[in-house]
C-alpha positions in Angstrom: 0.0 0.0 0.0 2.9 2.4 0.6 4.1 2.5 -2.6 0.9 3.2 -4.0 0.6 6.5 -1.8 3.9 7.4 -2.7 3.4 7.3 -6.6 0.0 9.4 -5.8 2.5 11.9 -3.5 5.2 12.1 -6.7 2.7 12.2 -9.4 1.1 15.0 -7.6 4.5 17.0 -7.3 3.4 19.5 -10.1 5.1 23.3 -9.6 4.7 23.1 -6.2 8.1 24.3 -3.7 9.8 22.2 -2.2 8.1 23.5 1.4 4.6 23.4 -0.2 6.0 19.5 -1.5 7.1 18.8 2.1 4.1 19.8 3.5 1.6 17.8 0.9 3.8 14.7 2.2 3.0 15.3 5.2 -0.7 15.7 4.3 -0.4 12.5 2.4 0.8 10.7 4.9 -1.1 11.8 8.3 -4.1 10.9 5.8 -3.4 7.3 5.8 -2.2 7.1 9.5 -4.6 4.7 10.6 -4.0 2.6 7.5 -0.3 2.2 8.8 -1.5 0.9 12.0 -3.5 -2.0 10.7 -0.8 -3.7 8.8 2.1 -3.0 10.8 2.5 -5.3 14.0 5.5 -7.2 13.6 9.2 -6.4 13.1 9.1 -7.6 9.8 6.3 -5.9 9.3 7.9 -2.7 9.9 11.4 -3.9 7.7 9.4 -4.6 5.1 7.3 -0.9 5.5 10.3 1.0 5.4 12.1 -1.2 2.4 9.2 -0.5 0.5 9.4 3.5 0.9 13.1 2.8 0.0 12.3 1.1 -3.1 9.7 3.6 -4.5 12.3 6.6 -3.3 14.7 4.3 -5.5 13.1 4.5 -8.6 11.0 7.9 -8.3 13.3 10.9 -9.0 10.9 13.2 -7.2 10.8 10.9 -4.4 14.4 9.9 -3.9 15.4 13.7 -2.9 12.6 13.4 0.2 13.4 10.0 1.5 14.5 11.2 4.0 11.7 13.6 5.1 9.5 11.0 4.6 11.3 9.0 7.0 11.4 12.1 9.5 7.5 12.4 9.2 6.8 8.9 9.5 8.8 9.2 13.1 7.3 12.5 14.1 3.9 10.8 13.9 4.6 7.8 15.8 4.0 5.5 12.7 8.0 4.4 12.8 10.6 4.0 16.1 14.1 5.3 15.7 14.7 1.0 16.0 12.9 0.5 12.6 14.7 3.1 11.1 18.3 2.7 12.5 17.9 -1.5 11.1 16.9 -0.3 7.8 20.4 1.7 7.9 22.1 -1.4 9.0 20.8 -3.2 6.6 21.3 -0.8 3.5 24.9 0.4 4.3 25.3 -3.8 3.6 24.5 -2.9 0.0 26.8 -1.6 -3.0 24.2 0.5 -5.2 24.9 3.6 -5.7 20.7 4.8 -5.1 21.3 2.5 -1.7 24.6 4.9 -1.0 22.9 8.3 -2.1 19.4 7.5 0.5 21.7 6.9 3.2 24.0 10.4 2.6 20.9 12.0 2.3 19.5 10.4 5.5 22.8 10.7 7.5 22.0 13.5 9.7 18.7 12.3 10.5 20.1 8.6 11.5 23.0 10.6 13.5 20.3 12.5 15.6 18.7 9.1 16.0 21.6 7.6 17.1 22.3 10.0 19.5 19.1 9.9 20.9 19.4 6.0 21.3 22.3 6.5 23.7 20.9 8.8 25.3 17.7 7.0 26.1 20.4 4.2 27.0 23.0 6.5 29.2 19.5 7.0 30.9 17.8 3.6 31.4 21.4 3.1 33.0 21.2 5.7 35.3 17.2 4.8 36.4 18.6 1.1 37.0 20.8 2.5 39.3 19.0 4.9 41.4 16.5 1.8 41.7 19.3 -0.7 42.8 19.4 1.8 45.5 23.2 2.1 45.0 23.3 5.7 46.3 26.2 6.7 48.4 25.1 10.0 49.4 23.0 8.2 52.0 25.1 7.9 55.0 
């Protein structure tokens, strides 16, 4: 079903801006939110979401220069996890192609922030676990 909103999103591309292009993605897909939610319940499920946007971004020139805005959208409404996103990285940077090597430079600051934010949701579960543990030395 993905690609089929995103070959409505490109064919709809017209002279529109690139913010007024952004923002009609965004339309497009907080439109289809629940959509998402009925097919997507399973890890795989998910790998095989986001492969799919990667595959129409691959052979859409209109779409391959948002990729990663669609991505960014897609986790700013809650549809995909920094997890689903950070795998599909793994996972392409395994690849050779040169479409494979241009989504992920464009995506590279976007999956740094998300990295970043993975350990520092980790740094913090760590330091939770040990307030719990009751491990505080200040109490004397």
């Amino acid at each position: 079903f993905i690609p089929v909103i995103l070959d409505y999103i490109a064919s709809t591309r017209g002279e529109k801006s690139d913010q007024e292009f952004v923002q009609h993605i965004m339309t497009n897909i907080t439109f289809w939110n629940d959509l998402y939610s009925r097919f997507l319940h399973s890890e795989e499920d998910y790998d095989i979401f986001v492969e799919s946007i990667e595959l129409s971004c691959k052979n859409s020139d209109i779409l391959s220069k948002t990729f990663h805005v669609i991505l960014q959208i897609l986790y700013s409404k809650d549809i995909l996890e920094d997890t689903h996103i950070l795998r599909w990285a793994e996972n392409a940077r395994q690849f050779e192609d040169d479409k494979t090597k241009a989504l992920l430079e464009l995506c590279k600051p976007f999956l740094e922030h998300l990295e970043e934010e993975e350990e520092d949701d980790s740094e913090e579960e760590d330091n939770d676990s040990e307030d719990a543990s009751g491990d505080n030395d200040d109490e004397e």
